[in-house]
N, C-alpha and C positions, 0 to 999 in steps of 0.2 A: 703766277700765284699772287694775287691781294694779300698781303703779307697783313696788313688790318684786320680784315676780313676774319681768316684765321687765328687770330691770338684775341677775336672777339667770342669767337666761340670756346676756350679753353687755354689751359695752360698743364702743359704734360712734358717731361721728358721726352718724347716721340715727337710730339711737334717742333719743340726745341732742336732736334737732331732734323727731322721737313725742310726746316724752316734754313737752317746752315745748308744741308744740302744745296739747296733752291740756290742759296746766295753764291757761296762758293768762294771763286775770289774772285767774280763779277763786280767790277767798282759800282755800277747803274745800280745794281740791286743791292749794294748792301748802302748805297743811298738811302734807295725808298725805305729799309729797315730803317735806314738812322732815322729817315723824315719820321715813320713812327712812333719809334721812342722817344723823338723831341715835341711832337705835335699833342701829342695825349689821347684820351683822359689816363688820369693816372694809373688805372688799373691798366691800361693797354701798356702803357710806359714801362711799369713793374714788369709785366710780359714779356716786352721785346725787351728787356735787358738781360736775359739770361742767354739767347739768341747770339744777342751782341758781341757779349763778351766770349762766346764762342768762334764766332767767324774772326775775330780780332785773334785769338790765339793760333787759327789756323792759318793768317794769311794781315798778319801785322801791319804792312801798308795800308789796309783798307781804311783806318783809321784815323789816317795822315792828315787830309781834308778837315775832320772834324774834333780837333782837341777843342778847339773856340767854344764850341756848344758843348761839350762831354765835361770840360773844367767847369763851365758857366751853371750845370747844374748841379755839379760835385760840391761846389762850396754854397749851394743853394741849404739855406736853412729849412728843416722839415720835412729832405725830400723821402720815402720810403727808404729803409733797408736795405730791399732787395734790389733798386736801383745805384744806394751807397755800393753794394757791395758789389754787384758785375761791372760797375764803371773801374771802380778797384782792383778786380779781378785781372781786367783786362790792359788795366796798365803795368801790369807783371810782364807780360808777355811782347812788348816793347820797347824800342831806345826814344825814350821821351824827347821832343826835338830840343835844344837849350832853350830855346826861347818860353817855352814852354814847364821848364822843369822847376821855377821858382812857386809857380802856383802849385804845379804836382807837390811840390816838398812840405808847402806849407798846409796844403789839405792833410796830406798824409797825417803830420805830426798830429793836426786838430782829431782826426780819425783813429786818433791809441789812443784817444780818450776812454779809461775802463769802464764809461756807461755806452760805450758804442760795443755793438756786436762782437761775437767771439771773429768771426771770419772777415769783418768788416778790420779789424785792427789784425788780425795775422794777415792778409795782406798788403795794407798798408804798409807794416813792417818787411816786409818782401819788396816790395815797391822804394821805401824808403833808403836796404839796403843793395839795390839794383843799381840809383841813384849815387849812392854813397863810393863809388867805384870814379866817377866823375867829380865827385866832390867829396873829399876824404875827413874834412871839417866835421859831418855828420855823422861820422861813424860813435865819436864820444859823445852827441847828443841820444842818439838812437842806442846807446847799449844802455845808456843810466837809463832811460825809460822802461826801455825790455827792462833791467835788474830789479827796476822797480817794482815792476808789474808781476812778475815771476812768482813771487810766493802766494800771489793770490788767486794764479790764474788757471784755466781748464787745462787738462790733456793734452790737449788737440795748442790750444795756447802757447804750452810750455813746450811741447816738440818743436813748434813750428820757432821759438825764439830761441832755444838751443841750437836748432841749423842756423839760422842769421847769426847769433852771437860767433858761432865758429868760423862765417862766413866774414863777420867783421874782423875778427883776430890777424886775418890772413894780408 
């Protein structure tokens, strides 16, 4: 499968699930996706991150090779949403390497900015306190933020920092 190819023609749920199938937990092929979603144009990019951050959940080494490039675009100013948010997404789903988890932490914080995304900042927050289990410093930064945020925030928001609040207490 031209992994390009296809996410130049559309962008669906179904190709999303193609497209993981195809990869698997084939390290070769979920290369050629990463080369994708690093190479561009940004609409491809936005594309292959939904992808991404699937085959990461199903098979978390695959991602091992590429935090360099996956951080390098995380704290990149301007990038889309829906690339903030699967790069996000998909670091839930991992034991971030240490060497690695000072930038993770510091995106993270910058990303509960309440002008960033509902789903972009509840996983963040997840990520944050996945982190926080290795570095237990964070857990009194990361509740005053949630407390903070709490009265003004969605549903979906407010559930999802009630589980992490509870998950911090522990």
């Amino acid at each position: 499968m031209d992994i390009k190819k296809a996410l130049e023609k559309g962008h669906s749920k179904a190709l999303t699930n193609k497209i993981v199938t195809y990869v698997g937990a084939d390290q070769e092929r979920f290369n050629s996706l990463m080369d994708t979603f690093l190479s561009g144009p940004q609409r491809i990019t936005q594309r292959a991150a939904w992808p991404l951050s699937y085959c990461v959940n199903s098979h978390p080494f695959l991602i091992d090779r590429h935090y360099p490039s996956v951080l390098k675009i995380l704290i990149k100013p301007g990038i889309h949403d829906a690339v903030k948010r699967n790069i996000v997404r998909l670091l839930q789903f991992v034991d971030v390497p240490r060497r690695y988890q000072g930038k993770v932490i510091e995106a993270c914080f910058k990303l509960m900015d309440p002008k960033e995304a509902i789903a972009i900042r509840a996983f963040s927050m997840t990520v944050l306190a996945n982190l926080a289990v290795q570095h237990p410093d964070l857990k009194k930064e990361l509740t005053l933020i949630i407390e903070d945020q709490l009265p003004f925030g969605s549903p979906g928001y407010r559930a999802r920092a009630k589980k992490i609040l509870r998950q911090l207490e522990k």
